[in-house]
C-alpha positions in Angstrom: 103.4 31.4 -3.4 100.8 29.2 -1.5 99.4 30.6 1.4 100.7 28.6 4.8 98.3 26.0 6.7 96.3 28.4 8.9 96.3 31.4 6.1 92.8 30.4 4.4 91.7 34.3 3.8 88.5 35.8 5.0 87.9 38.1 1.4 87.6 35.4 -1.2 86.2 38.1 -4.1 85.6 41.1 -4.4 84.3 43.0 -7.9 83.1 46.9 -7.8 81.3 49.1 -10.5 80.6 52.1 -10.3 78.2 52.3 -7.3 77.9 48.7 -7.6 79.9 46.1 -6.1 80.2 42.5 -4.7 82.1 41.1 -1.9 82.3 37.6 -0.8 83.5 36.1 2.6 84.5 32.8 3.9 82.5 32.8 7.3 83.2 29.4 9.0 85.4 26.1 8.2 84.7 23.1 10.4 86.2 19.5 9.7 84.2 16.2 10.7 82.6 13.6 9.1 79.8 13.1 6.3 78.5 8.8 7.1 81.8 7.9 8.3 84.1 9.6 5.6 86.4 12.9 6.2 84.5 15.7 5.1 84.9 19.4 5.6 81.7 22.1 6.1 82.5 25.5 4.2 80.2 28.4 4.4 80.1 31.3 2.5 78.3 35.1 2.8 77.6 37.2 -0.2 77.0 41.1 0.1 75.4 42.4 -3.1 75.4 46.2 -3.0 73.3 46.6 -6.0 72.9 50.4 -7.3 69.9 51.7 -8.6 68.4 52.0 -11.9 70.8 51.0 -14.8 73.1 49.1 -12.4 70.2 47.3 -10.5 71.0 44.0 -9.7 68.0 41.4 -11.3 69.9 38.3 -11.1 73.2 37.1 -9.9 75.0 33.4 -10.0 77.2 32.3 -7.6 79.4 29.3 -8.5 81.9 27.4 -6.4 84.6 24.7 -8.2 85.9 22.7 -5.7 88.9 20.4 -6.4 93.1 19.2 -5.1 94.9 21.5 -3.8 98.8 21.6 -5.3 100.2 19.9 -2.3 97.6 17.3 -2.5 99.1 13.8 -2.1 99.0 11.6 -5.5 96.4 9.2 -3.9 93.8 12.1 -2.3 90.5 11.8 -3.9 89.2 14.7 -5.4 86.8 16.8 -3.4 83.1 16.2 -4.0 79.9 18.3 -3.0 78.3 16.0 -0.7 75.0 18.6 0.8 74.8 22.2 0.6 71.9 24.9 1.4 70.0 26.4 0.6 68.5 24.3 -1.8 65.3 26.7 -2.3 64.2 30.2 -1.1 60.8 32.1 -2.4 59.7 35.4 -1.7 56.2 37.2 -1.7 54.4 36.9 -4.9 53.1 39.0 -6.9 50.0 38.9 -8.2 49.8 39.4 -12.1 46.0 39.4 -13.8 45.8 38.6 -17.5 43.4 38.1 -19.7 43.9 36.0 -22.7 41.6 36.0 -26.2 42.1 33.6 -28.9 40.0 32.3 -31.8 39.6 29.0 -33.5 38.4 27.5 -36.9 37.2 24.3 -37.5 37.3 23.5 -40.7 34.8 21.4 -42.6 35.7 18.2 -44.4 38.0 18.7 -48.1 35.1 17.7 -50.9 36.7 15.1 -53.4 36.9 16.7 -56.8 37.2 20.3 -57.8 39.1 22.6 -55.1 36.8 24.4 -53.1 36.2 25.9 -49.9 34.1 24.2 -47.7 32.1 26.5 -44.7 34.3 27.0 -41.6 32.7 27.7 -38.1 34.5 30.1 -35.9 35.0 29.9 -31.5 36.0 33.1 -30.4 36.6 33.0 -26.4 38.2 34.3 -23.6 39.8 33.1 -20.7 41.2 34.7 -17.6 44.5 33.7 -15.5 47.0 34.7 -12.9 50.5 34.5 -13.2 53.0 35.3 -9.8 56.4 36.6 -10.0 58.4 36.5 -6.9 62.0 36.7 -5.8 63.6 33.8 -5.9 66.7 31.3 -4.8 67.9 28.1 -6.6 70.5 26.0 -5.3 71.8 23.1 -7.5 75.1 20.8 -7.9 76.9 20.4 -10.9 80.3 18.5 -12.5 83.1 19.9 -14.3 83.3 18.6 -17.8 85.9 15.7 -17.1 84.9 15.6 -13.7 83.4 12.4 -12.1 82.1 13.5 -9.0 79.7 16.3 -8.6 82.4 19.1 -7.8 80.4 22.5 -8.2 77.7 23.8 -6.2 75.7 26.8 -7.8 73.2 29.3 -6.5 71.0 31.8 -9.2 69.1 34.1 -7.5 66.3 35.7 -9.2 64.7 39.2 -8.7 60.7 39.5 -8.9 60.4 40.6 -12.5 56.9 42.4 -11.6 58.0 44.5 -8.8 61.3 44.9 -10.1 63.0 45.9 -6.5 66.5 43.5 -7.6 67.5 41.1 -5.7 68.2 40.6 -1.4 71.9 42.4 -0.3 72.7 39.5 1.6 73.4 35.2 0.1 74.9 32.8 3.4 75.2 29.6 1.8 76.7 26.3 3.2 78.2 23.4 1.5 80.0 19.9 3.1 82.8 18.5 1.0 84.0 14.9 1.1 87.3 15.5 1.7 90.4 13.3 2.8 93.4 16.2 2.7 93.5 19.6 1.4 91.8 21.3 -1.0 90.6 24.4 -2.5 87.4 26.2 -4.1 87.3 28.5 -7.0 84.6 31.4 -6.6 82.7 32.8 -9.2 79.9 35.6 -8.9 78.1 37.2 -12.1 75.5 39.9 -12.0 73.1 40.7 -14.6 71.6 44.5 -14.6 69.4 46.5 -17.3 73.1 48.0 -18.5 74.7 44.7 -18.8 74.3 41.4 -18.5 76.9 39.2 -16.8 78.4 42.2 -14.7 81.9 41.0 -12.4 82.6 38.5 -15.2 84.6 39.4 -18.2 86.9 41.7 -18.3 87.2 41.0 -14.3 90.4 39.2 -13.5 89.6 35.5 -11.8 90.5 35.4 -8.7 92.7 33.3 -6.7 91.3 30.0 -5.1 90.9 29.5 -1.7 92.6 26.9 0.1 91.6 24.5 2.8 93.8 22.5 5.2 92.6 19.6 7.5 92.2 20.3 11.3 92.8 24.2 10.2 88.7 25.5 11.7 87.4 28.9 11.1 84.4 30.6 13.4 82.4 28.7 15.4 81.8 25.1 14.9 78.0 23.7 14.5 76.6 21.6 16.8 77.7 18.5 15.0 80.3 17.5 13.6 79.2 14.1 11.7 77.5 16.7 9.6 74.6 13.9 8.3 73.1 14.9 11.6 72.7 18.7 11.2 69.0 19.6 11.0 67.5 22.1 9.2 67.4 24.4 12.5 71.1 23.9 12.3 71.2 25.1 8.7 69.2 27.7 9.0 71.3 29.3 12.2 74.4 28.9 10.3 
C-alpha cells in the first residue's frame, strides 16, 4: 500500500556483498520555489563501504528517476530536474611520466612505368608527456526515453586509476524539482569492482520509490527557500 503523507522513509536503498555494501539516505526535504514555480529541494547521502581487493569499489553510478506519484492529479505536470550538485568534484592528481617512440616514412614519389620501389627516408623520434589520473565526480541530467522534460539526475564517480585507493565512502548530493503536487524518485546505485562489474544491480531486487508530499519537510530547511537564490556556500553546507 502507499505509504501516508508524512511516511517519506529515511533508508531509500540498501544493497550488501560480502564485506561490501551500499546504503543510501534521504537527508533533508524542503518545499519553496524555483523563479516563481512550486518546486521541492531533495538531498540525498550515499555511504559506500567498499571492501578491499577483489570487492574494491573503482566506480559507482548513482541515478535518480523522478516522476507522478499514483495519487497525482490528472492535470499535475510531471516532475522535472530543475538544479542539482554537485556538478563536478576532482581529486589530487597523479602524476604519470611516459615516454612515447614512433617512426615515420616518407615515401618518395610512384615512377610512371614499371613498378618499382622508389628510396624512402625514415624519422625516428621521441617525445615525452604526462598524463594525471585523479579521483573524480560527474554530475549530469538526463530524460527518460519518452520523457520530455529532463527527469533524471546522475552522478559517476570515478576512482584514480593510478593509485588505485577506490573511490570516497561518503556521496551528499542535492537536487531541486519543479514540482506542483506529489511525486516520487526511483534510486539506482551500481558499483563496479575488479570481481565484477555493475555490483548492486542485477540480480538485486529494485527497490521501492520514494514518495514526496507537498508541505511534508524533512531536516533542516536552507537558508532560502526561492531556491534560485541558494549560493554555492549554501550548497556546499548542505
Amino acid at each position: 500500500p502507499p505509504l501516508p503523507p508524512g511516511a517519506t522513509p529515511s533508508k531509500v536503498t540498501q544493497k550488501e556483498f560480502w564485506d561490501a555494501g551500499v546504503i543510501g539516505m534521504v537527508s533533508r526535504v524542503s518545499w519553496g520555489t524555483y523563479h516563481g514555480n512550486a518546486a521541492c529541494l531533495v538531498a540525498f547521502s550515499f555511504s559506500l563501504r567498499s571492501a578491499d581487493h577483489a570487492l574494491r569499489f573503482r566506480n559507482a553510478n548513482v541515478k535518480i528517476t523522478f516522476e507522478r506519484h499514483a495519487s497525482s492529479g490528472p492535470t499535475q505536470a510531471n516532475p522535472a530536474v530543475l538544479v542539482f550538485a554537485p556538478r563536478k568534484i576532482f581529486g589530487m592528481p597523479t602524476i604519470e611520466s611516459k615516454r612515447l617512440a614512433y617512426k615515420v616514412e616518407l615515401s618518395a614519389d610512384v615512377p610512371i612505368g614499371p613498378v618499382e620501389v622508389g628510396p624512402t627516408a625514415k624519422i625516428e623520434k621521441e617525445s615525452f608527456y604526462e598524463k594525471e589520473h585523479r579521483f573524480k565526480t560527474v554530475g549530469n541530467f538526463w530524460a527518460t526515453k519518452n520523457g520530455s522534460d529532463w527527469d533524471i539526475v546522475y552522478w559517476d564517480v570515478k576512482e584514480n586509476r593510478r593509485a588505485k585507493y577506490g573511490i570516497p565512502d561518503r556521496l551528499n548530493v542535492g537536487v531541486v524539482v519543479s514540482a506542483s503536487g506529489p511525486f516520487q524518485g526511483i534510486v539506482e546505485v551500481t558499483v563496479d569492482t575488479p570481481l565484477k562489474d555493475g555490483l548492486f544491480g542485477f540480480p538485486w531486487s529494485k527497490d521501492s520509490p520514494v514518495p514526496f508530499y507537498p508541505g511534508v519537510p524533512k531536516g533542516p530547511d536552507p537558508r532560502a527557500v526561492d531556491f534560485e537564490k541558494l549560493t554555492e556556500e549554501d550548497w556546499r553546507a548542505m
